[in-house]
Residue, then its C-alpha position, 0 to 999 in steps of 0.5 A: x461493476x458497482x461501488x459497495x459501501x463497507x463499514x457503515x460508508x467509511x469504505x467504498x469499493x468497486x465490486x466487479x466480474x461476472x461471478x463471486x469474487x475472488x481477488x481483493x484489491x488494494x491501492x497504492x497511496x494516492x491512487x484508488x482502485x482505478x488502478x486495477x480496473x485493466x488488470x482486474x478486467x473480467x474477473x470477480x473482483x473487489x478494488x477497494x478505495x482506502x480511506x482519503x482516497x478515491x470515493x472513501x471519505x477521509x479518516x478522523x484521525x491520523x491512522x497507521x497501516x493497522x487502522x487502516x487494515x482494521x478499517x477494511x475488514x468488514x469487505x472480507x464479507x462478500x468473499x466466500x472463499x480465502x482471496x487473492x490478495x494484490x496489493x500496491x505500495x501502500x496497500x501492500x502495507x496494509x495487507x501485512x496486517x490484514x494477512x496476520x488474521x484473516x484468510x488469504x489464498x496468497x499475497x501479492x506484493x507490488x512495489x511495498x516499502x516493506x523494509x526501511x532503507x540502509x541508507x535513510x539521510x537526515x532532512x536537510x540542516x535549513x528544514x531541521x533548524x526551521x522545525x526545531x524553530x517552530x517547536x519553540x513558537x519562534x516560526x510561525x505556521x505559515x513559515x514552516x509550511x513554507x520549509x515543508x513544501x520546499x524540502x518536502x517529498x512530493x508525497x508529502x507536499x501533496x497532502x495537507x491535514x490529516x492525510x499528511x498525518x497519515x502520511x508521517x506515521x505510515x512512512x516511520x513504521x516498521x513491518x518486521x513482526x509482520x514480515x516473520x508471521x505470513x504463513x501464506x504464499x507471497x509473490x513480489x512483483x517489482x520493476x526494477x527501476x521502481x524509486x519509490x520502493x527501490x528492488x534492493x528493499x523487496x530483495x532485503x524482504x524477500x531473503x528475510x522471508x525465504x530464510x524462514x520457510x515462507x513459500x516466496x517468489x521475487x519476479x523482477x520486471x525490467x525497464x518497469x517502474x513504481x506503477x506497476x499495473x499501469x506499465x504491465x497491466x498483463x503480467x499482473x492479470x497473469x500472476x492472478x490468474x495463475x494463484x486463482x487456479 
């Protein structure tokens, strides 16, 4: 395996396997392509690292998933043929977009918070009336760092700069447009007691791309959380293999 830098060192990826590759690869947030380093095992592969994470340097602004897609469309170079497309999380984010326009054998879809939750509640009264304090100068920055980090997700608290930037922007979008425009076949992969992107919204997305002729399977594994490649390394490396023939 070799890291390949990809539009101009802003994205680094892993290239792996003994021939051309054929599957791409993209990380959930937080994490980098260590992630599918077992799954991926022996075969020709790209693992990208996003920008912020893994050896990609960070991005100079506070980007949404498109920017993130637009910034990885450079790695479709190395691949000679339509990959397959798995991704995690937040990469599966990402690839909604990059499926809008460029070639795709199928999409594989990890744990997406694809679809907003039903039941989203407002941030606790304290953060709220802190962040309308701090708007108004009354609170300092340090303060309503403070509240932040109290009332905060563990994402969220994790990141500082731009990275919370991103953050904030990827967690308030929408993938309806392109949910309702994948014309390539989609395979969901989900534990079933995944809380970071709980079954009930893959199978919200799921009915919603079944309902306009997608080609869809859901495949829920029980007992199985949020990282998924990490829990059943092998019934991943299987989906792909089974979309590769």
């Amino acid at each position: 395996m070799a890291l390949k830098a990809f539009s101009g060192g802003a994205v680094f990826a892993e290239v792996s396997g003994p021939a051309a590759p054929q599957v791409l690869a993209l990380h959930g947030w937080g994490r980098s392509n260590v992630d599918f380093r077992s799954v991926l095992f022996g075969m020709g592969a790209v693992a990208v690292d996003f920008p912020g994470f893994g050896s990609s340097p960070p991005p100079a602004a506070g980007w949404g998933s498109a920017e993130y897609a637009a910034a990885i469309r450079d790695v479709w170079s190395v691949f000679d043929e339509p990959p397959v497309v798995v991704a995690h999380s937040f990469g599966g984010r990402v690839a909604v977009h990059l499926a809008q326009d460029l070639p795709m054998r199928s999409l594989v879809l990890i744990g997406v918070p694809l679809v907003r939750p039903g039941n989203t509640t407002q941030p606790a009264t304290a953060f709220r009336v802190a962040r309308r304090l701090h708007r108004l100068g009354v609170l300092s920055d340090g303060r309503m760092e403070a509240f932040r980090q109290r009332y905060g997700s563990a994402d969220y608290r994790a990141t500082a700069g731009v990275m919370r930037e991103v953050f904030v922007r990827v967690v308030n979008e929408t993938y309806d447009e392109q949910l309702d425009r994948l014309a390539i076949p989609v395979r969901m992969l989900w534990g079933a007691n995944d809380t970071a992107a709980p079954l009930e919204q893959a199978q919200i997305a799921y009915r919603r791309l079944a309902d306009r002729g997608t080609d869809v399977e859901l495949r829920v594994l029980d007992g199985v959380g949020h990282h998924v490649m990490a829990e059943r390394p092998q019934v991943v490396t299987d989906l792909i293999e089974e979309l590769l023939t």
